[in-house]
C-alpha positions, 0 to 999 in steps of 0.5 A: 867430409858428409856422410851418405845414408839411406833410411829403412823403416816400413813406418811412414812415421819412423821415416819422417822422424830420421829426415827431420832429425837428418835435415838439422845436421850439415854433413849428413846426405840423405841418398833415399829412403824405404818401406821394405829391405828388399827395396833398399837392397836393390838400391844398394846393388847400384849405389855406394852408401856410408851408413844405413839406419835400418828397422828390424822388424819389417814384413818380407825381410827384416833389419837383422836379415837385411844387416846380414847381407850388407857389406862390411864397409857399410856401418848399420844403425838400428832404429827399433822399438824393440830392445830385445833385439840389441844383443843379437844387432851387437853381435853382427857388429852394428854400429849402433842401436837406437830405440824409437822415439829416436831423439836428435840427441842420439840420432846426432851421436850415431851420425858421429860413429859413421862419421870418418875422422879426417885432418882436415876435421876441426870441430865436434859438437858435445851435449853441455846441459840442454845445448849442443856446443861446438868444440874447435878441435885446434883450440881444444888442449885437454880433457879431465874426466870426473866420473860420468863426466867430462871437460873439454878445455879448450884455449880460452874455455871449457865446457862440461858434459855429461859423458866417460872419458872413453865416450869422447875420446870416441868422438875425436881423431885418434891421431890427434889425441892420446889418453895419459891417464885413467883422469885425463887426455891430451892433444898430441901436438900441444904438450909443452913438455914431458916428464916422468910422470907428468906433461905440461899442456897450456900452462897446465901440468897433467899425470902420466900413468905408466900403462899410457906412458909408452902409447904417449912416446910412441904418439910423440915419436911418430910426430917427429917430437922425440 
């Protein structure tokens, strides 16, 4: 499913940076781009967009002004130079907030927030070392944390990166995937068997904390396993 944006920024610079980066990504659709809010605003009273990466300081009306008059369904992205502005960006609820020089690495990452997650999504693409590495979502059985790091174990691979368990479970459909353990989280519709307090998953067996063990029921239940 892509995604529609539009970009904000009264700095030619900072707009040309956000379509370089937008270009690079398949479902992303770029809808415009603006020097001013009140440019964008008007654009938005005609057209339906999924995201906007928004500017705060700019003449006229400012990012944090503009967020403010933006519907609920609309997520907002920050793009600032300024990270004395983020608490007050997380306080109108913004998706995310990213600081200039914007990296492709994160502009990626804030495209996968806007992202809905459907069925019908099969792959995600995780930061291992340098690379960006596809991960097939079908394949994909497990995922142990370690830390501030993480494995995806997929059927006849794993791949490591840097990240906490929390932030990959962020980037997969919640329908298909469910915590068991502070350690560990699991394919809903690849585990084998079910314990006390374990499961088996491709061969492999996994802990069980009990605070996860009755979402994991719930999970299985609903999938008509139980």
């Amino acid at each position: 499913m892509n995604i529609r944006c539009i970009f904000v920024d009264d700095e030619p610079m900072g707009l040309s940076v956000l379509q370089s980066h937008a270009a690079k990504i398949p479902f992303l659709e770029v809808a415009g781009t603006f020097s001013s809010a009140t440019e964008a605003l008007a654009f938005l009273r005609k057209e339906k967009v999924d995201g906007i990466f928004l500017d705060i300081r700019m003449p006229d009306l400012s990012g944090l002004e503009m967020a403010r008059l933006v519907g609920d369904d609309t997520r907002i992205i920050f793009t600032t130079a300024y990270p004395q502005y983020a608490l007050e960006g997380f306080e109108l609820a913004v998706t995310d907030y990213l600081l200039k020089p914007v990296s492709f690495e994160r502009f990626l990452l804030a495209c996968s927030r806007i992202k809905p997650r459907t069925p019908e999504d099969h792959f995600i693409f995780v930061k291992s070392g340098y690379d960006q590495v596809r991960v097939d979502l079908h394949a994909l059985l497990y995922l142990e944390a370690d830390d501030n790091y993480v494995t995806f174990y997929e059927k006849d691979r794993k791949t490591l990166c840097r990240m906490t368990l929390t932030e990959a479970l962020e980037k997969l459909p919640a329908a298909r995937f469910v915590r068991i353990h502070k350690s560990y989280a699991a394919a809903v519709s690849k585990i084998d068997k079910i314990g006390r307090a374990e499961v088996t998953i491709g061969g492999k067996t996994l802990p069980v904390s009990a605070s996860y063990r009755e979402e994991l029921l719930r999970r299985l239940t609903e999938r008509g396993e139980f």
